[in-house]
KEDO-223966 format. One record per residue (C-alpha): residue number from 1; residue in three letters; x, y, z. Coordinates in steps of 0.02 Angstrom, whole numbers, plus 50000, padded with zeros to 5 digits. Layout:
REM KEDO-223966
<pt NUM ALA <X Y Z>>
...
//
This chain:
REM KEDO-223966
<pt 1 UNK <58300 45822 51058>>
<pt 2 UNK <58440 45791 51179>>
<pt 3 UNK <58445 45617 51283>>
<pt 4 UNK <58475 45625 51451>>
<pt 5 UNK <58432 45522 51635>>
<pt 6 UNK <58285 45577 51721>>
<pt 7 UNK <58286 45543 51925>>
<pt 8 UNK <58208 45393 51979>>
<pt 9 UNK <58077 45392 52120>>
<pt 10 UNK <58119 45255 52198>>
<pt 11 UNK <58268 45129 52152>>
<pt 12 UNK <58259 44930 52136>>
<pt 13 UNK <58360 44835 52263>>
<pt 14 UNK <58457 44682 52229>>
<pt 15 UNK <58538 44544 52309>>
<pt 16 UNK <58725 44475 52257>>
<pt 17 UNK <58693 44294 52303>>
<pt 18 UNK <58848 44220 52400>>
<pt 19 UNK <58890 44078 52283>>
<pt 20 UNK <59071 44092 52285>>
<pt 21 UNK <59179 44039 52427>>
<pt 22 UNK <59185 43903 52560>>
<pt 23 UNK <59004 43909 52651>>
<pt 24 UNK <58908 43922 52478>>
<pt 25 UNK <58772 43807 52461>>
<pt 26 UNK <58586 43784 52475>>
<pt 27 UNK <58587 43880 52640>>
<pt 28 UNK <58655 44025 52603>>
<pt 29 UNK <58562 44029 52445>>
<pt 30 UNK <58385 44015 52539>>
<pt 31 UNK <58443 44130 52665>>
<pt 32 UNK <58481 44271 52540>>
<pt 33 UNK <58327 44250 52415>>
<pt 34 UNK <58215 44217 52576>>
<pt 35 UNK <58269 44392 52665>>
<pt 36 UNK <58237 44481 52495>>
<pt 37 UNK <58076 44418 52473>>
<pt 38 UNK <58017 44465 52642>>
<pt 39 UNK <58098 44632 52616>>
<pt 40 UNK <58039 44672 52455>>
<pt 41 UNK <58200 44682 52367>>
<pt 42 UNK <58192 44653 52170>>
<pt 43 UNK <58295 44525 52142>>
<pt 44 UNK <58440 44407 52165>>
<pt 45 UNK <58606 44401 52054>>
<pt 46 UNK <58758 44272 52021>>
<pt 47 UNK <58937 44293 51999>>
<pt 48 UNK <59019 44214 51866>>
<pt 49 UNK <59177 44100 51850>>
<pt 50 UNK <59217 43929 51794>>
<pt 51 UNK <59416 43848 51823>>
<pt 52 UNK <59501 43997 51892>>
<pt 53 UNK <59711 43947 51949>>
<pt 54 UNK <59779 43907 52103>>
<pt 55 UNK <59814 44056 52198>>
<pt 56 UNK <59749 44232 52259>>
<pt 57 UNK <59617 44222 52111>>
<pt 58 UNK <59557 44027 52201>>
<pt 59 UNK <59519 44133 52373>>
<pt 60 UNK <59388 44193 52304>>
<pt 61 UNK <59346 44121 52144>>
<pt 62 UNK <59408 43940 52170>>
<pt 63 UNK <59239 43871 52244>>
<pt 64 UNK <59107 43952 52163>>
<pt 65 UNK <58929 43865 52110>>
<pt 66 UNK <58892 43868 51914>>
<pt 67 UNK <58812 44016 51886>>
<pt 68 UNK <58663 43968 51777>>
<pt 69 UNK <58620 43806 51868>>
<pt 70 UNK <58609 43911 52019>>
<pt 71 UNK <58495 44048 51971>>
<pt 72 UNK <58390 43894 51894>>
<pt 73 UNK <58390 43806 52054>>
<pt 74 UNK <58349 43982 52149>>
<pt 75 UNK <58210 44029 52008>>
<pt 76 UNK <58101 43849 52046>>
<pt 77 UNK <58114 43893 52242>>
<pt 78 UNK <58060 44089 52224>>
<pt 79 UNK <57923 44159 52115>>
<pt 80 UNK <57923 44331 52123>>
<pt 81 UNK <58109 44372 52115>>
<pt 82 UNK <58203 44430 51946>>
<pt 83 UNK <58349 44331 51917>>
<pt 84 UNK <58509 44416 51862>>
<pt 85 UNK <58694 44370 51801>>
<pt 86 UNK <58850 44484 51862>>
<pt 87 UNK <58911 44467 51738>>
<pt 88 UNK <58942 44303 51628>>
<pt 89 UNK <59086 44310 51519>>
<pt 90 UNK <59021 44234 51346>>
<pt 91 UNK <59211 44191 51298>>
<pt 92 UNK <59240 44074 51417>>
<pt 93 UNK <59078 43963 51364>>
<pt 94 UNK <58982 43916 51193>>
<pt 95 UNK <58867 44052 51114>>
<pt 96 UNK <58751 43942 51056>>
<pt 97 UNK <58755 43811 51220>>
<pt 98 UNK <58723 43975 51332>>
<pt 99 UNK <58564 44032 51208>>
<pt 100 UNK <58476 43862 51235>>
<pt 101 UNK <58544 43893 51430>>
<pt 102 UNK <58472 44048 51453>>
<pt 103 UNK <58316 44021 51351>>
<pt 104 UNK <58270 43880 51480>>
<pt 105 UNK <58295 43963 51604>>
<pt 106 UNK <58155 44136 51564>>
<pt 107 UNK <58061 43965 51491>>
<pt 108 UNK <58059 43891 51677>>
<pt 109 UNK <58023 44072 51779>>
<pt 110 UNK <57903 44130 51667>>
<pt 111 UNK <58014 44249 51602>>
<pt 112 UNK <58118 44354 51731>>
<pt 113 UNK <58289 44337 51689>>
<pt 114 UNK <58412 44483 51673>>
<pt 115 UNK <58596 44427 51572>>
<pt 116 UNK <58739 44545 51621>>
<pt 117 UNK <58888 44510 51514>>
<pt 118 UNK <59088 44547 51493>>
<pt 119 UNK <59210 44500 51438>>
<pt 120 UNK <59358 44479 51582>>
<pt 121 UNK <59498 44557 51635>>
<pt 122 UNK <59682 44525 51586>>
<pt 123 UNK <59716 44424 51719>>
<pt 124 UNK <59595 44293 51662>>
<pt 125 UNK <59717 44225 51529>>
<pt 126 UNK <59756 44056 51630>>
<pt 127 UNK <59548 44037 51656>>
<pt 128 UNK <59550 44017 51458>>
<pt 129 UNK <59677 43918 51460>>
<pt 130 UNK <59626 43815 51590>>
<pt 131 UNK <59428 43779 51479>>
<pt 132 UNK <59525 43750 51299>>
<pt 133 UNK <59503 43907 51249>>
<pt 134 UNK <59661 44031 51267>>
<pt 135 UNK <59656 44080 51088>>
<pt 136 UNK <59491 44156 51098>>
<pt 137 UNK <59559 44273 51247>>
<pt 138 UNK <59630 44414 51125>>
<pt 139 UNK <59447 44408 51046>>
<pt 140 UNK <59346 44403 51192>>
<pt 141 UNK <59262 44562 51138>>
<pt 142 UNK <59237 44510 50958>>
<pt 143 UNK <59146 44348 51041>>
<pt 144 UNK <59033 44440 51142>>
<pt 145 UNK <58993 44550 51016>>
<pt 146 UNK <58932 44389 50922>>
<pt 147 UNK <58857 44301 51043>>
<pt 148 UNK <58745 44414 51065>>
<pt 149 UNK <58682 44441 50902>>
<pt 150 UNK <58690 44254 50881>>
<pt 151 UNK <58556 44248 51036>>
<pt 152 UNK <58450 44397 50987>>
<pt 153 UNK <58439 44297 50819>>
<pt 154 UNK <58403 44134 50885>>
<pt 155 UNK <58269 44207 51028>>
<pt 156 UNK <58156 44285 50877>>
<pt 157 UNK <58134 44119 50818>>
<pt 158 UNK <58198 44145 50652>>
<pt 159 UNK <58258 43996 50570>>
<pt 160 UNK <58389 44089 50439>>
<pt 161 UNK <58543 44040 50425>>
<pt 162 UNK <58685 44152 50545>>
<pt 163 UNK <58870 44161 50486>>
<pt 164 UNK <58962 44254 50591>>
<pt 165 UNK <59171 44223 50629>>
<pt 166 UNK <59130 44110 50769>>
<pt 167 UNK <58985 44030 50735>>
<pt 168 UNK <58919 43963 50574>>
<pt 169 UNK <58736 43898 50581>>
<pt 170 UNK <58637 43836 50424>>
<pt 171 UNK <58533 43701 50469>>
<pt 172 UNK <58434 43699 50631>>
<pt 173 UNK <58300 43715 50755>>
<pt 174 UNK <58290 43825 50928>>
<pt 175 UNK <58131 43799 51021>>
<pt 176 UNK <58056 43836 51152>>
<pt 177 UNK <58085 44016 51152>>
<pt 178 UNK <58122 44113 51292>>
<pt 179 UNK <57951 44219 51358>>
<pt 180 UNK <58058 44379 51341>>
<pt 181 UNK <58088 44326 51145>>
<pt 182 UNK <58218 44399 51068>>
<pt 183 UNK <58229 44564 51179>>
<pt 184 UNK <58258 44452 51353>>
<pt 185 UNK <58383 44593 51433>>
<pt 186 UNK <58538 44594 51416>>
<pt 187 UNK <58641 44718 51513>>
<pt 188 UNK <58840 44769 51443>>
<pt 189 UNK <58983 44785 51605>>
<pt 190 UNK <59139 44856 51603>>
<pt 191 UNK <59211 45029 51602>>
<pt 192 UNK <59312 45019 51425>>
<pt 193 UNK <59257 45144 51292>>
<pt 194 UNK <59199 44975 51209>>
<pt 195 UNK <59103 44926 51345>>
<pt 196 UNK <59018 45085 51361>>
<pt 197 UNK <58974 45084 51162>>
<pt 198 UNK <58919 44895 51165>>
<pt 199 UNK <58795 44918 51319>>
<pt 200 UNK <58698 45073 51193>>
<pt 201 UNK <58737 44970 51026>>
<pt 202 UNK <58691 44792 51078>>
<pt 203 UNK <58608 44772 51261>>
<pt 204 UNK <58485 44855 51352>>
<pt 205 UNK <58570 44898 51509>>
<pt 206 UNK <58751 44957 51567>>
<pt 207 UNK <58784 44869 51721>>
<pt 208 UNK <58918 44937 51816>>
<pt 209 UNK <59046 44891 51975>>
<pt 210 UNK <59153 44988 52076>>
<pt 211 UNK <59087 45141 52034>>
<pt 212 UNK <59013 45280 52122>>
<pt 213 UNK <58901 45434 52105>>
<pt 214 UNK <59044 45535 52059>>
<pt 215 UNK <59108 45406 51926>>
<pt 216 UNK <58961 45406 51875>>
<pt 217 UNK <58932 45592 51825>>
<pt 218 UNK <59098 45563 51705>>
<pt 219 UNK <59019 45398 51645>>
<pt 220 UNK <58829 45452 51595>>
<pt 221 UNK <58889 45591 51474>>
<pt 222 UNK <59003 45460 51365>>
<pt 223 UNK <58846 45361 51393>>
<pt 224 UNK <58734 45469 51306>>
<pt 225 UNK <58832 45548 51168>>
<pt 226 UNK <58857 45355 51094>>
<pt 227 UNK <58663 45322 51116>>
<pt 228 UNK <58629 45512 51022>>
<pt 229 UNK <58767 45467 50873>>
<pt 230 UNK <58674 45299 50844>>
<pt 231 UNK <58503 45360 50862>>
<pt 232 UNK <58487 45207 51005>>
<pt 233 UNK <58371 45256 51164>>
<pt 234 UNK <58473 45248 51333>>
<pt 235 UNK <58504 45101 51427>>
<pt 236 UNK <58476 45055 51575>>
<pt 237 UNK <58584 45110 51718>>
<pt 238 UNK <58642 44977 51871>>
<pt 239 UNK <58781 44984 51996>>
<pt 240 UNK <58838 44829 52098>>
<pt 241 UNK <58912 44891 52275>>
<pt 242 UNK <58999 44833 52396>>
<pt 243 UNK <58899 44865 52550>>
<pt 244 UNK <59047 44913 52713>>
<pt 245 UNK <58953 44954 52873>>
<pt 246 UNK <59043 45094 52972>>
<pt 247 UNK <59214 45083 52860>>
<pt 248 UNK <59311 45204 52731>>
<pt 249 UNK <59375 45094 52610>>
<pt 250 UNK <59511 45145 52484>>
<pt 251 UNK <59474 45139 52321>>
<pt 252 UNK <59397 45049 52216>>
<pt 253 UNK <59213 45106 52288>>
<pt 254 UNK <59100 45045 52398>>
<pt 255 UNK <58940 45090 52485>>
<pt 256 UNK <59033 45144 52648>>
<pt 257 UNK <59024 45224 52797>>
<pt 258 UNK <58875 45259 52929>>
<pt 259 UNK <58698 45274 52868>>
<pt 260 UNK <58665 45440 52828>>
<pt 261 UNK <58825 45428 52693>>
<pt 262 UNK <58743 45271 52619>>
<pt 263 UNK <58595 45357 52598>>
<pt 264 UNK <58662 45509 52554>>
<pt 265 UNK <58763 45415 52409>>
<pt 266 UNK <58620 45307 52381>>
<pt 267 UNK <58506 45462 52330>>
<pt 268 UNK <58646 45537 52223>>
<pt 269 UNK <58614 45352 52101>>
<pt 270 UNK <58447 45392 52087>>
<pt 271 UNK <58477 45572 52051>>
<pt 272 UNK <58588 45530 51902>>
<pt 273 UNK <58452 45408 51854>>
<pt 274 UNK <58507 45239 51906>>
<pt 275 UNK <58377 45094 51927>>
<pt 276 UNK <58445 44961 51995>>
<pt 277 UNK <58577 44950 52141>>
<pt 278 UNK <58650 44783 52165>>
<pt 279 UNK <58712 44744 52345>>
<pt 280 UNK <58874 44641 52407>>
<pt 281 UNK <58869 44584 52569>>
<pt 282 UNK <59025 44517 52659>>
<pt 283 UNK <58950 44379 52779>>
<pt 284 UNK <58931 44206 52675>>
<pt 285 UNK <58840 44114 52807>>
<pt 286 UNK <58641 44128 52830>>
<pt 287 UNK <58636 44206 52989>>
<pt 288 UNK <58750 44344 52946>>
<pt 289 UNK <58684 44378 52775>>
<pt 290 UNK <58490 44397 52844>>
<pt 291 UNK <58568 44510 52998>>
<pt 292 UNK <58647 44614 52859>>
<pt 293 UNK <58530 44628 52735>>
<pt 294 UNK <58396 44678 52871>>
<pt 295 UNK <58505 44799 52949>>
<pt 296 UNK <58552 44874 52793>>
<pt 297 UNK <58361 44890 52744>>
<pt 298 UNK <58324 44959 52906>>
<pt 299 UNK <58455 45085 52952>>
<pt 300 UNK <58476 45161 52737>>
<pt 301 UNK <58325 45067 52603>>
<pt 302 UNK <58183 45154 52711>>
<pt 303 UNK <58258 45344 52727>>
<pt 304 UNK <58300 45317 52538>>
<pt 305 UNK <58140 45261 52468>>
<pt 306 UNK <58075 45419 52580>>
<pt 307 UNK <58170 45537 52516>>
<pt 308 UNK <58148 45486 52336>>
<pt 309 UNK <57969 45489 52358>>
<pt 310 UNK <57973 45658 52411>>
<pt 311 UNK <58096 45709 52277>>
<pt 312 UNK <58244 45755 52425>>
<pt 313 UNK <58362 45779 52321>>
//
């Protein structure tokens, strides 16, 4: 039988939390995870760099908190939101340091952690260099690729020995498990044919950015013709978007315009079977993040959960 994406009634709303630039902090943090909360968004999500370089990279990346001490510190303070990364970048850390990492972390919340991963773009070659690691940039797919089997095959609590190119482990003991065991999600980004084939292959989830509904109808089909030549189910489907009230915006894509074309857009994602939609808000401060976040639930999450629950396509 053919795979395909079935429409889903009624999408899960995230939260990008602002923990990159200048006003990050506790604040801003609260301010985000308390709006979702009290509007019944799904869950909150981290961006993820370490020692980016001087320059036009720094404006944005160059104060940014540590992405898995903050979703720990936001996991202790809120109980009933999933906790995702978008997207770590196993390359540019430890494979087995991040397994005992994330493994605390679905310890401590009782297991609702979500782990996007990629692997970088070009221009992260002085980031490598910068964390001792610049020869491991041409094999930053080749580590990811290992890291993750490294963590699925630490998580199942198997105590064999793994030899992989990386990693070499023959004597040793992982405990405590995460609650998720070895299937804790994992979720593959990035638009590369490789990318695409690694989020069927080895995660559970493709996680997407800048991409719309129309990318998206090219995207599902290469999607589902790797997941029907290796006999895999489908993955999940998420889309992180940049939320721009009353604009059009260039490319790359963002959720743009006046209400009725967020919605409208909105709809088309859950049409093409898309769970999760991961929102970027501009303001960094916490009275403009809660006015935007309220607004945007307001004006487009209510006529979208509407219309998806009466299947207005």
């Amino acid at each position: 039988m053919a795979l395909h994406y079935d429409p889903v009634s009624q999408l899960k709303i995230g939260l990008v939390l602002p923990s990159k630039g200048r006003g990050t902090g506790p604040d801003v943090l609260d301010a985000g995870c308390a709006t979702a909360v009290a509007l019944g968004w799904r869950s909150v999500w981290v961006t993820d760099h370490l020692l980016v370089p001087r320059g036009p990279e720094a404006e944005e990346y160059g104060c940014i908190l540590e992405a898995t001490s903050a979703l720990a510190w936001v996991g202790g303070r809120y109980e009933t939101l999933t906790l995702g990364t978008s997207v770590l970048v196993p390359a540019m850390r430890d494979a087995p340091l991040l397994a005992k990492q994330i493994a605390t972390i679905d310890v401590l919340t009782r297991g609702r952690l979500i782990i996007g991963v990629g692997v970088s773009d070009s221009y992260d070659i002085p980031e490598y260099t910068n964390l001792g690691k610049a020869d491991r940039f041409k094999d930053r797919g080749a580590y990811l690729d290992e890291a993750i089997a490294l963590w699925r095959h630490l998580w199942s609590g198997s105590t064999e020995p793994f030899h992989g190119r990386f990693n070499q482990l023959d004597d040793f003991s992982f405990a405590p498990l995460p609650v998720q065991g070895r299937e804790l999600p994992i979720w593959g980004g990035g638009r590369s044919a490789r990318a695409v084939r690694r989020s069927v292959e080895l995660t559970n989830g493709w996680h997407g950015a800048q991409t719309g509904p129309q990318d998206m109808v090219s995207r599902i089909p290469d999607i589902v013709a790797v997941a029907e030549e290796l006999d895999r189910p489908l993955p999940t489907l998420s889309v992180r978007c940049r939320v721009k009230f009353n604009a059009h915006v260039p490319p790359p894509y963002a959720l743009a315009g006046g209400p009725e074309s967020m919605v409208q857009d909105m709809v088309s994602f859950a049409r093409l079977g898309v769970e999760h939609l991961i929102m970027v808000f501009e303001s960094d401060d916490p009275e403009g993040l809660e006015r935007d976040m309220r607004r945007f639930d307001d004006e487009v999450v209510g006529e979208v959960q509407s219309r998806l629950a009466e299947q207005k396509w």
